[in-house]
C-alpha positions as CSV (number, residue, x, y, z in Angstrom):
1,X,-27.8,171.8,5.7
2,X,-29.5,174.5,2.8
3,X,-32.9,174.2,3.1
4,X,-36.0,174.9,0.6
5,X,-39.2,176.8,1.6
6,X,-42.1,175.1,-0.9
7,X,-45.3,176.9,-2.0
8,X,-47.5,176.3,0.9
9,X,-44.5,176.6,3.4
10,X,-43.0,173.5,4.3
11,X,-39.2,174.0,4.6
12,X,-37.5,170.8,3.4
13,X,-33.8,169.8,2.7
14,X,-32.2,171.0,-0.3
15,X,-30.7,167.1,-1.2
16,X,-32.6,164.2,-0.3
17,X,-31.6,160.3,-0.3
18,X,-33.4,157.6,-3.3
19,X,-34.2,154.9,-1.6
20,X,-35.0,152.9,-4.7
21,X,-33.6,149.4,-4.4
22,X,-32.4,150.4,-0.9
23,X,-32.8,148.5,2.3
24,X,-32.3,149.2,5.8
25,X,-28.4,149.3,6.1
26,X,-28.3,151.7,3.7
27,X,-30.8,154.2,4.8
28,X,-29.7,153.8,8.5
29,X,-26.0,155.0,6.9
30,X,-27.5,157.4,5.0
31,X,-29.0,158.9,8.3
32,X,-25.8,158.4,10.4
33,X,-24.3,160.6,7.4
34,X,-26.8,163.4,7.8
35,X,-29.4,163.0,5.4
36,X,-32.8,164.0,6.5
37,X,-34.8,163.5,3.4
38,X,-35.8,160.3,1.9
39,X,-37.6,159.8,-1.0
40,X,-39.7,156.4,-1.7
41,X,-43.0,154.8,-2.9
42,X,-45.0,152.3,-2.3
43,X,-43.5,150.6,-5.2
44,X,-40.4,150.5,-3.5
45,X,-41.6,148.1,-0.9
46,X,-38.9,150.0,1.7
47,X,-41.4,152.0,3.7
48,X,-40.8,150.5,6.6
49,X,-37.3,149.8,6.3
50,X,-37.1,153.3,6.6
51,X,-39.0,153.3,9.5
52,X,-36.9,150.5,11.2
53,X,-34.0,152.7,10.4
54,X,-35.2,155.7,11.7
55,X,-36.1,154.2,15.2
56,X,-32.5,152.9,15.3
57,X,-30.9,156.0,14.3
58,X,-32.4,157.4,17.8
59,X,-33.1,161.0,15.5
60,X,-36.4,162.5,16.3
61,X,-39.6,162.1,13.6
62,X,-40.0,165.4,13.1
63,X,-36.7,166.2,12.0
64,X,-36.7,163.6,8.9
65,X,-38.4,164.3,5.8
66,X,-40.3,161.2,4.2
67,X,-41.7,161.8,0.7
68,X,-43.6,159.0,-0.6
69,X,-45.8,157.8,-4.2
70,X,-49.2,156.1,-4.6
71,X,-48.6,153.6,-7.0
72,X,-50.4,152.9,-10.4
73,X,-52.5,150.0,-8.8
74,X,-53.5,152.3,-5.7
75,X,-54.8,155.3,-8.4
76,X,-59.0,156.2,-7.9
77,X,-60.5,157.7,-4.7
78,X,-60.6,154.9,-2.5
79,X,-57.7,152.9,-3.6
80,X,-55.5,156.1,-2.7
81,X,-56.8,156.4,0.3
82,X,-56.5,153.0,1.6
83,X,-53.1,153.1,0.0
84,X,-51.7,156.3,1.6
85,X,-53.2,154.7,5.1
86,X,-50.9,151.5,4.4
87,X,-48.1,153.7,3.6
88,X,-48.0,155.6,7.4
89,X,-49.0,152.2,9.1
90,X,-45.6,151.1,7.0
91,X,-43.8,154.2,8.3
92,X,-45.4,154.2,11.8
93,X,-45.8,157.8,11.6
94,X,-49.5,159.6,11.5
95,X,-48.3,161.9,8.8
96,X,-46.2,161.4,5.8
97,X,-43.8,164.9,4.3
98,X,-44.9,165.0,0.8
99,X,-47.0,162.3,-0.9
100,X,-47.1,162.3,-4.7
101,X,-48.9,160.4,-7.6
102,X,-46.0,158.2,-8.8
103,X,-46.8,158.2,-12.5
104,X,-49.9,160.0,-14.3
105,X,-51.6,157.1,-16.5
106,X,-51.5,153.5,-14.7
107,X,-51.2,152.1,-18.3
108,X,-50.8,153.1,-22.1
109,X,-54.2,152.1,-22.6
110,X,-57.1,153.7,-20.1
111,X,-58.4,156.3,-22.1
112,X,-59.6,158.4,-18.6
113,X,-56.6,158.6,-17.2
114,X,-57.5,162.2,-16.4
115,X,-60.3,161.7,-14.2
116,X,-58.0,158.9,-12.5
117,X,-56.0,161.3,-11.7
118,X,-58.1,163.7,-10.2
119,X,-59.7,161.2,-8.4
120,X,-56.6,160.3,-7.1
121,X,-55.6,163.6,-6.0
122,X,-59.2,164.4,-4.6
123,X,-58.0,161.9,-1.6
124,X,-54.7,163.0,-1.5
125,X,-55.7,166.4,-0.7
126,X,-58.7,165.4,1.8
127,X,-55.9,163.4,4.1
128,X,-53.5,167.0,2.9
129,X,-56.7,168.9,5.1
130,X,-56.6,165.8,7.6
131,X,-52.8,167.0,8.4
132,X,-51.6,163.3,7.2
133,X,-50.0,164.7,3.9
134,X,-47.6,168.2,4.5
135,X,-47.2,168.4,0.8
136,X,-48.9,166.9,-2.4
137,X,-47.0,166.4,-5.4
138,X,-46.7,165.3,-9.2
139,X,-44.1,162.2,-10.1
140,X,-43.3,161.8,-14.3
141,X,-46.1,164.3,-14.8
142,X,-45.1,166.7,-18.0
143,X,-46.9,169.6,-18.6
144,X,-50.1,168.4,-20.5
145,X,-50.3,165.7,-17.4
146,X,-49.8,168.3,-14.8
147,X,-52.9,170.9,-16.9
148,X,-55.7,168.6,-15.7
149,X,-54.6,168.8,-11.7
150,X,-54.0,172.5,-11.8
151,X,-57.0,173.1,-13.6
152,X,-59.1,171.1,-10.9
153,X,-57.5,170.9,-8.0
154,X,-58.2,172.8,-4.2
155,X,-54.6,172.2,-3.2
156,X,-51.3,172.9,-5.6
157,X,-48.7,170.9,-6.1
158,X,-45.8,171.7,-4.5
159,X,-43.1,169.6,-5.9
160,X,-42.7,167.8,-8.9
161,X,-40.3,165.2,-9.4
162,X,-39.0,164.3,-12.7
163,X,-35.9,162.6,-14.3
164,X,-33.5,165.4,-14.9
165,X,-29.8,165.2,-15.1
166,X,-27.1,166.7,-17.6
167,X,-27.9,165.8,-21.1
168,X,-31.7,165.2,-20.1
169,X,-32.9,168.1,-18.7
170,X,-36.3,168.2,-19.9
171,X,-36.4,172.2,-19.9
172,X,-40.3,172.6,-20.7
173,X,-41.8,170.8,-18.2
174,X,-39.1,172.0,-16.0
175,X,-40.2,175.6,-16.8
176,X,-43.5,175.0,-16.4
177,X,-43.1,174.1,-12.7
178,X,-40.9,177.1,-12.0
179,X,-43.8,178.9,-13.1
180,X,-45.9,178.0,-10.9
181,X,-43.5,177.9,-8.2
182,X,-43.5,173.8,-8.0
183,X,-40.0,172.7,-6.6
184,X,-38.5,170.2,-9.2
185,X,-36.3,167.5,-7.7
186,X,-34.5,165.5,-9.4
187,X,-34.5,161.5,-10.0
188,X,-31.4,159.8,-11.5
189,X,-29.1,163.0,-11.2
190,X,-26.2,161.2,-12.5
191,X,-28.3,159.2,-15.2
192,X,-27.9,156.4,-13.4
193,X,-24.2,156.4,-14.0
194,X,-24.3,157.0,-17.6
195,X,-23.6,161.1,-16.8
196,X,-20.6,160.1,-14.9
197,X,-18.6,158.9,-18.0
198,X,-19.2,161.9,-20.2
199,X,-16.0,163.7,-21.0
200,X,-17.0,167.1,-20.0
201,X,-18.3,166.2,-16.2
202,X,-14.3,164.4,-16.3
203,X,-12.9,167.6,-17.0
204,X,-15.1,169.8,-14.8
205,X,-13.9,167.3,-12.2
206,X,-10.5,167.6,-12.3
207,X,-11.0,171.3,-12.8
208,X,-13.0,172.1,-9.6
209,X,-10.6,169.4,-7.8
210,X,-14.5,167.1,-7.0
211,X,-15.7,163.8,-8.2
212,X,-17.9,164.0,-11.1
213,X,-21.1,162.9,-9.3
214,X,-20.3,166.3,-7.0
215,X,-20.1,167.9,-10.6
216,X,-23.7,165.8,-11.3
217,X,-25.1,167.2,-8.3
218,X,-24.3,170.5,-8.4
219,X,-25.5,171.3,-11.5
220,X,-28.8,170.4,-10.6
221,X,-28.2,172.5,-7.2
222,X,-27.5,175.3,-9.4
223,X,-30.7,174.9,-12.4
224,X,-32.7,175.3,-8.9
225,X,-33.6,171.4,-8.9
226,X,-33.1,169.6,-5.7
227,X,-30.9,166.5,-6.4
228,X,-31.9,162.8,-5.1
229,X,-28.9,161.0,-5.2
230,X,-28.9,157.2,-4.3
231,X,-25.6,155.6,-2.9
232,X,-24.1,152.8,-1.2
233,X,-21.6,153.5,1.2
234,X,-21.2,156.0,3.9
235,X,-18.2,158.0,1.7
236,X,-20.5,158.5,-1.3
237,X,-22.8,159.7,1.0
238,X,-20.7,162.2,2.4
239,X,-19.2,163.2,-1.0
240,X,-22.7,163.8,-2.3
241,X,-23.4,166.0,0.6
242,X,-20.4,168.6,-0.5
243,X,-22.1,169.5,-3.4
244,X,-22.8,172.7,-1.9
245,X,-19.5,173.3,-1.1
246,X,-18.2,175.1,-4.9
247,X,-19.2,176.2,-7.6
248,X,-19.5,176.0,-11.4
249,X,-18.8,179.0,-13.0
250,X,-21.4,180.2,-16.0
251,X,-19.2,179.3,-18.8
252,X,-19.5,175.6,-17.5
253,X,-23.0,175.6,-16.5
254,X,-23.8,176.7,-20.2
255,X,-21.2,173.6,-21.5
256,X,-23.1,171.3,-19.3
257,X,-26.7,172.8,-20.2
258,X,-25.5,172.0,-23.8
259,X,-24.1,168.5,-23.3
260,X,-25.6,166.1,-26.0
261,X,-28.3,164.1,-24.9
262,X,-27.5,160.9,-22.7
263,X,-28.4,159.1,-20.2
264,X,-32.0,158.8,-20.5
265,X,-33.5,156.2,-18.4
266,X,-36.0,154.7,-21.2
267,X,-38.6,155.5,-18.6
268,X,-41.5,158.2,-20.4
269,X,-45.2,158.1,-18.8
270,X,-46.7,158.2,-22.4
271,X,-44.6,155.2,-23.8
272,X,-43.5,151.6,-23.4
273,X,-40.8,151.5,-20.8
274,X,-37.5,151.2,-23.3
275,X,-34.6,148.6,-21.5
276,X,-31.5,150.6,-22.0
């Protein structure tokens, strides 16, 4: 499988597997398949579904990936830690991949939501020296979020995970992390189906001779954002894993860049969550 070297080292897999709203058949499936990232939170309340599936599976620890989120109700110095404690008791590991701050302000309302969050990262970064935590991270940060870690923090983020897919690509905070050589990975790469149904990814389909969600996935492959797909059944799977198997020419890539915008989730961590 292509792999991806982050900023402090860590090699990782260049697709990973959502686990949100996923249980244990799935991610066992997704394993059989040949997935060996998993991304989930706290929030999820899968941890250690993934864990049961992993012990079934028979694969070795240490060649699985587990990325997973402290959770707005876990945010300050004490709470994290407690929290990212629960999460590798849930996991039965004594280290988790790469642990991120899910979202940046808990609510609309807490007017220090900066010194939350670098409170919240001060722990993260003790159990990163600790060897618990491989890789720290930033979840629905955008730039001005992201400002107050860089500008305080010991250890960098080394991936930052946003909601990116064709006709959402949110190219400035995207920028920004390339910058400072963040990985971005994508959540909802296929806009949570919405991207599937667009006219151009149809044609691009039929054209490369894929299925449009390959078309989804690849695109991202291509803008240099690792995709995290979610899927049910062990051909999806499989399907999403050829992504890296063609490629879109530049004329397309420019069409798709240049999509109109769709498909946004109605999620935003400075606003009311929108029910789309």
């Amino acid at each position: 499988m292509k792999t991806l070297t982050l900023s402090n080292g860590l090699t990782i897999p260049a697709i990973g597997f959502g686990t949100y709203k996923v249980s244990f058949p799935e991610i066992l499936t997704a394993l059989n398949e040949g997935y060996r990232y998993f991304d989930t939170a706290s929030f999820y309340g899968n941890e250690s579904e993934i864990a049961k599936a992993l012990e079934h599976s028979g694969i070795n620890r240490n060649e699985v990936f587990i990325a997973s989120k402290v959770w707005k109700n876990d945010m300050g110095y004490d709470s994290t830690i407690k929290a990212i404690l629960r999460t590798l008791e849930n996991l039965r590991s004594d280290y988790v991949d790469v642990m991120m701050i899910h979202w940046p302000r808990p609510d609309l309302e807490l007017e220090d939501w900066k010194g939350l969050d670098i409170e919240t990262w001060r722990a993260m970064e003790e159990l990163y020296a600790e060897g618990k935590i491989h890789a720290l991270g930033l979840s629905n940060f955008l730039p001005y979020h992201a400002e107050n870690i860089f500008a305080e923090c010991r250890v960098k983020p080394s991936v930052a995970q946003l909601e990116f897919h064709a006709g959402y690509m949110q190219l400035s905070a995207v920028e920004y992390y390339r910058n400072r050589r963040v990985q971005v990975q994508a959540w909802s790469p296929m806009g949570r189906g919405r991207v599937l149904n667009d006219e151009l990814v149809a044609e691009l389909a039929v054209k490369y001779g894929v299925t449009r969600g390959q078309v989804c996935l690849r695109f991202c492959v291509q803008e240099s954002v690792m995709p995290l797909p979610k899927a049910s059944t062990a051909e999806r799977m499989r399907e999403n894993l050829k992504c890296f198997e063609f490629e879109i020419d530049d004329e397309d890539m420019m069409r798709l860049e240049n999509m109109p915008c769709l498909g946004w989730s109605g999620e935003h961590p400075d606003r009311a969550r929108v029910k789309i």
